[in-house]
Each structure stands twice: as structure tokens, then as C-alpha cells.
C-alpha positions as CSV (number, residue, x, y, z in Angstrom):
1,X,-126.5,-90.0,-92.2
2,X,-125.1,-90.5,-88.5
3,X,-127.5,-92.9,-87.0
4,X,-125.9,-92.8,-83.7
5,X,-127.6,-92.0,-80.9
6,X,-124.3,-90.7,-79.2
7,X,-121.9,-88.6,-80.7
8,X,-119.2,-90.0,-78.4
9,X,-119.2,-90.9,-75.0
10,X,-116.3,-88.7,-72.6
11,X,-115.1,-89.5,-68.7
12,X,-117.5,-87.0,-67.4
13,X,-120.3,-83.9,-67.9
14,X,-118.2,-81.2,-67.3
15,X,-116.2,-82.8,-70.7
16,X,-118.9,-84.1,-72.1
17,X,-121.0,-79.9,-72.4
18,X,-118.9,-78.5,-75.0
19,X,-119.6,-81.2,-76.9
20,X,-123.2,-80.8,-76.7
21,X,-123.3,-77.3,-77.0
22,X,-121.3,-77.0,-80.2
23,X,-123.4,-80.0,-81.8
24,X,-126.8,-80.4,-80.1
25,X,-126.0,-84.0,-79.7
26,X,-125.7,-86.3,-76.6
27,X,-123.0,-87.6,-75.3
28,X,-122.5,-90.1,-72.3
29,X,-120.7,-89.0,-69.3
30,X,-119.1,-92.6,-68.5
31,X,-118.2,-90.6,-65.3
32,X,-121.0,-89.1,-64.4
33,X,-120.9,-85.4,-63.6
34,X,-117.2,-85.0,-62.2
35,X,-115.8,-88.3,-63.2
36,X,-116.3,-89.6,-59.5
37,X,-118.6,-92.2,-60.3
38,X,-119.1,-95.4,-63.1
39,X,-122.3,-94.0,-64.5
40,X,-121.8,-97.1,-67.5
41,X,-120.3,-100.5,-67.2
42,X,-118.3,-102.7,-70.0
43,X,-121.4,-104.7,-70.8
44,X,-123.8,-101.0,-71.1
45,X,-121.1,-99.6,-73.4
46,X,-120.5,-102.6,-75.3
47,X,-124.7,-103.2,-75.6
48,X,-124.4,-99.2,-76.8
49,X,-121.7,-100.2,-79.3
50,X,-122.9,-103.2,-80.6
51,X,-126.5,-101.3,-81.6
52,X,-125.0,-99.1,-83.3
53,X,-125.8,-96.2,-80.9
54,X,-122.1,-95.2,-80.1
55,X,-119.6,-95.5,-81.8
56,X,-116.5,-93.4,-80.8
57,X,-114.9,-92.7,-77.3
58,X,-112.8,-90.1,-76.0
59,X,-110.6,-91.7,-73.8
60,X,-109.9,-88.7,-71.1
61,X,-109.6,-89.8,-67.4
62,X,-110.4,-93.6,-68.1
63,X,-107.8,-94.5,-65.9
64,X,-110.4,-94.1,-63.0
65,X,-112.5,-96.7,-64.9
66,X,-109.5,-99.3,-65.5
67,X,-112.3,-101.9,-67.0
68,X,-113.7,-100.0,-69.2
69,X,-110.2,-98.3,-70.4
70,X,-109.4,-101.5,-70.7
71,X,-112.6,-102.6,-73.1
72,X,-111.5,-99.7,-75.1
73,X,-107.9,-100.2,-75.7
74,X,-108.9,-104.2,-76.7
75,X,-111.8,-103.4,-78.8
76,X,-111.4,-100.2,-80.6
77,X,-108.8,-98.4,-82.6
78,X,-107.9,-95.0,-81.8
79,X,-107.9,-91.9,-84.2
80,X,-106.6,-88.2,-84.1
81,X,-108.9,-86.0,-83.1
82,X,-108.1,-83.6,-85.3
83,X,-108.8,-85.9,-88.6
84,X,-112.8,-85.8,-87.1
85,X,-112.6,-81.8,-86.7
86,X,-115.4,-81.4,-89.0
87,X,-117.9,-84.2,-87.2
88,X,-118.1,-82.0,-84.0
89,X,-115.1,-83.6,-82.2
90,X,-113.5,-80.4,-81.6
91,X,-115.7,-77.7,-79.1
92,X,-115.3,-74.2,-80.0
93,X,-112.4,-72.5,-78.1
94,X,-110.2,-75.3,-77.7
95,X,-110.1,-78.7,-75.7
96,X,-112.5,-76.9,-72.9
97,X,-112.0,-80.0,-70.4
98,X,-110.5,-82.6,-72.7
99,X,-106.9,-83.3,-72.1
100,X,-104.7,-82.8,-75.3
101,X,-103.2,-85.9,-74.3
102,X,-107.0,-87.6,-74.8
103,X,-107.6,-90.0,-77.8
104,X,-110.1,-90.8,-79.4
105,X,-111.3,-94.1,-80.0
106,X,-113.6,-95.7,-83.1
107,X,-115.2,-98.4,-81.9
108,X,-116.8,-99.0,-85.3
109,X,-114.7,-102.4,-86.0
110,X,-116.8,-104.5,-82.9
111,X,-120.4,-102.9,-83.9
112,X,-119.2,-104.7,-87.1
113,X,-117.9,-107.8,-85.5
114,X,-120.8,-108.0,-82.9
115,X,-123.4,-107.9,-85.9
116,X,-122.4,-111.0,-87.7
């Protein structure tokens, strides 16, 4: 059982909806609604990732947030979306906002790290 408390967290709202719809599940809008605003920093998202409450990151229009793009390329590992098509990583219809050039990042390996 997923005990996450996000399914992933995306650059914005307007990415982050399909998401929700399709799944019923949060996910953080790093962005806030249009991406115009760090609604997270490095230390929230690594706080959310070391508790276990997210785990995976889609990396769409992080290059607004250079720190935390940076967190993300240094402490997680990125994975095709399309091997997580059945977790609710792929909204009905398509990308709907996401980028096809977006990847997806697990950030499961420093949850791991940060609970020894």
C-alpha cells in the first residue's frame, strides 16, 4: 500500500489537476498555480521526502526553480513515465500540461538514505 501522502509533486496547478482528477490524490504544485511562484523550498521538499510523504517528482518547468531542480537532479534518479503508467502517472488524454520532454524523478533512494 502507497503510504504517500503525495502522489508526485509537478512545477505548477494547472499540471498538477489532471493528476488529481484521474487519481483523487494530491499532488504539490512546487509552482504554485502558474509556476510564477516557489510555493516549496529544498529543505520543505526534502522534509516531504525524507517522511516518506513524496516520493516521486515530475520535473516540468524546474528550470524556474534552479535550487530545487538542482536538489532533484543530485538526490534522485529519474524514471520513464511510461514504466509508472499504471500508478496514475499518465492523466487521461495525454500529457494535458506536462511537457513530453518532462521526467520523472524517484526520489525513493534519499527517503532511504535520510532514515538511517
Amino acid at each position: 500500500m502507497n503510504r504517500t501522502t503525495y502522489l508526485m509533486a509537478v512545477g505548477s496547478a494547472q499540471a498538477a489537476a489532471p493528476y488529481i482528477l484521474a487519481t483523487g490524490r494530491p499532488v504539490l504544485a512546487i509552482g504554485g498555480f502558474l509556476d510564477r511562484y516557489q510555493e516549496a523550498s529544498v529543505d520543505q521538499l526534502s522534509k516531504l521526502v525524507s517522511s516518506g510523504k513524496l516520493r516521486f517528482i515530475m520535473a516540468d518547468a524546474l528550470d524556474r526553480h534552479p535550487s530545487i531542480a538542482a536538489w532533484i537532479k543530485r538526490e534522485c534518479e529519474p524514471v520513464s513515465s511510461s514504466a509508472c503508467s499504471g500508478d496514475g502517472f499518465q492523466p487521461p488524454g495525454g500529457g494535458m500540461g506536462i511537457g513530453m520532454d518532462s521526467t520523472l524523478y524517484d526520489c525513493a533512494q534519499y527517503h532511504r538514505a535520510a532514515a538511517r
